[in-house]
C-alpha positions, -999 to +999 in steps of 0.1 A: +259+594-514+258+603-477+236+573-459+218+586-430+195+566-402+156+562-414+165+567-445+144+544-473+161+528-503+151+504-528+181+475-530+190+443-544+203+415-523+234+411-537+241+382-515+240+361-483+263+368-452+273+341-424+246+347-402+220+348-432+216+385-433+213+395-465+236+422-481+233+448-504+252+480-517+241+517-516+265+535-540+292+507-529+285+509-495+274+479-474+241+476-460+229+445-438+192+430-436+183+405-415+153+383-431+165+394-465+179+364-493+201+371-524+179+379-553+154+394-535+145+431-540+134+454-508+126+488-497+144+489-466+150+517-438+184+524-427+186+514-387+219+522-381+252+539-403+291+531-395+321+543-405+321+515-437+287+496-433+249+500-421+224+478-408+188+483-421+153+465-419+128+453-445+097+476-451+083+454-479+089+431-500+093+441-542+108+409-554+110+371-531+132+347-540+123+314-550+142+298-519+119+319-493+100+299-474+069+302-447+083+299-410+075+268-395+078+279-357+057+308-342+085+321-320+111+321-351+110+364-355+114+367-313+137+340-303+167+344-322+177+308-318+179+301-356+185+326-382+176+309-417+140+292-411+128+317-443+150+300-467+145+268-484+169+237-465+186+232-497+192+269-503+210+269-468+228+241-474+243+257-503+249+291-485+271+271-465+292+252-488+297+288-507+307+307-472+331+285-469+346+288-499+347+326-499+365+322-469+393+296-483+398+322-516+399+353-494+427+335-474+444+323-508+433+285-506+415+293-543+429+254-556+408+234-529+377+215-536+349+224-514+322+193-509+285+197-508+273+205-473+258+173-454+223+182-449+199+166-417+173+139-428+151+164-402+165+192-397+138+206-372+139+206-336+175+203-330+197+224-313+235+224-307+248+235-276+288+244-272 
């Protein structure tokens, strides 16, 4: 299948990358989608095509995950200062502990045990600066 720009497709989320975007495949090939969580089906339009990946937008929604939640800040979709405010705390705790251990197996470390991720008692209104 030959993926083209402002093309619109029907996917799954197959999963969650680091930066939250979700992912899905077209025929096996890799699509990103911002605002998109594993689970989640979406009609999305193709943005931009690749060599071995695309990046696309939501046009609706045809399935939300349980772990979607409401944004809690009115500048959340402009700022670009956090990327995960639609999913559930929990959920991205999760996402987290799980990145890091696709990481460890794609590097070989498949033996080492992985803790749960150490969550914030409020995890609103911080921000790190490096």
């Amino acid at each position: 299948m030959d993926i083209k720009k402002n093309q619109v497709y029907e996917v799954e989320i197959l999963d969650n990358g680091f930066k939250g975007e979700g992912i899905a495949k077209i025929d096996g090939f890799t699509v990103f989608i911002p605002n998109a969580i594993k689970g989640e089906k979406v009609e999305i339009k193709i943005l931009k095509v690749l060599s071995s990946y695309a990046f696309a937008k939501i046009e609706r929604f045809l399935e939300v995950s349980e772990n979607r939640r409401d944004e809690d800040c009115e500048t959340y979709s402009k700022c670009g200062g956090c990327v995960m405010r639609h999913i559930d705390y929990k959920a991205t705790l999760d996402m987290k502990r799980n990145n890091v251990i696709s990481t460890l197996n794609k590097q070989g470390f498949n033996d080492v045990v992985v803790n749960d991720t150490i969550g914030m008692e409020n995890p609103l209104y911080y921000r790190n600066k490096l």
